[in-house]
C-alpha positions in Angstrom: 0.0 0.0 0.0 2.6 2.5 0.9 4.3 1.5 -2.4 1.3 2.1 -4.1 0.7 5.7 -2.7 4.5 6.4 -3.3 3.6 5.7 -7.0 1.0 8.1 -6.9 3.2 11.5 -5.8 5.6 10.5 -8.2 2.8 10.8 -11.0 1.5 13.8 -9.3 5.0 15.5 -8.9 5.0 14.5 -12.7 1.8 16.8 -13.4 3.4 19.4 -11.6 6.2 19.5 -13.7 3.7 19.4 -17.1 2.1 22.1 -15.6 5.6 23.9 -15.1 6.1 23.2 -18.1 2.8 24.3 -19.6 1.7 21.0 -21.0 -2.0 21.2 -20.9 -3.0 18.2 -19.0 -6.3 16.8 -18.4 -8.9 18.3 -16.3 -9.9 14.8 -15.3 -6.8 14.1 -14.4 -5.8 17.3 -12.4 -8.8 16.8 -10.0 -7.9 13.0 -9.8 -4.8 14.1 -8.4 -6.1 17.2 -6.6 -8.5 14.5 -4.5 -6.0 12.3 -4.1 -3.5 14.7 -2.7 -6.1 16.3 -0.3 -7.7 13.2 0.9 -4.1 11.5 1.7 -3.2 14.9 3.6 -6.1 15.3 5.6 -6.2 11.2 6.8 -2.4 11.5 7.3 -3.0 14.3 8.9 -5.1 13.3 11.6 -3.4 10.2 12.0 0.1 11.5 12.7 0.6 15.1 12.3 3.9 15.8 10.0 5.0 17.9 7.2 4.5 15.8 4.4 0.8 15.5 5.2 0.8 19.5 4.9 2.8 18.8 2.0 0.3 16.9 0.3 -2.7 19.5 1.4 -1.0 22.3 0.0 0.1 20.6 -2.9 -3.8 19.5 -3.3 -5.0 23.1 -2.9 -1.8 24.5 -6.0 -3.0 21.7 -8.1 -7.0 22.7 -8.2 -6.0 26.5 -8.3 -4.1 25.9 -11.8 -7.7 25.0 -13.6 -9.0 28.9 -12.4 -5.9 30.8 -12.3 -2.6 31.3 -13.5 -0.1 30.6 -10.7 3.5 31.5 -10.3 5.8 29.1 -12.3 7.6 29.0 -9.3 5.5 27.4 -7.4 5.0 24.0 -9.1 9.0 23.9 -9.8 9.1 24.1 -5.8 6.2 21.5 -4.6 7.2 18.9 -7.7 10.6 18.0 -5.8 9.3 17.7 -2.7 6.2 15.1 -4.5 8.8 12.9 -6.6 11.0 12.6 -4.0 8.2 12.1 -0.9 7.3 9.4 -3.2 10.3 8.0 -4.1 11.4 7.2 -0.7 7.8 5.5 -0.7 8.6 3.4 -3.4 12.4 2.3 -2.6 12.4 2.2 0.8 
């Protein structure tokens, strides 16, 4: 299971840097991942309060924002690192 959820940060970390670099993805797929990310958060959250879980919410929140506004580049080149390699560790560890 943890594998499994590992997989799924890298592939969101992966939208993130589409979005960075403006590759139109999916609206499907954008809230997929934006429900994912804020579903994990919020049960990971309440579970055991640490930083990844605010990680993911804030990642969840970024990721809906880009279907109504226009957000700072800088911003998804910032939380896609943080995604891959949160999921990474998932995955290899």
């Amino acid at each position: 299971m943890v594998r499994t959820l590992g997989l799924f940060d890298i592939l969101a970390g992966l939208l993130f840097l589409a979005v960075f670099f403006k590759f139109n993805a999916p609206t499907g797929m954008v809230i997929f991942f934006t429900f994912y990310l804020l579903l994990k958060g919020v049960i990971f959250l309440f579970g055991s309060f640490n930083f990844f879980s605010l990680v993911d919410i804030t990642a969840g929140i970024l990721l809906i924002l880009t279907v109504f506004f226009a957000l700072p580049q800088l911003v998804f080149l910032i939380v896609a690192p943080f995604l891959i390699l949160k999921g990474a560790v998932s995955v290899f560890s």
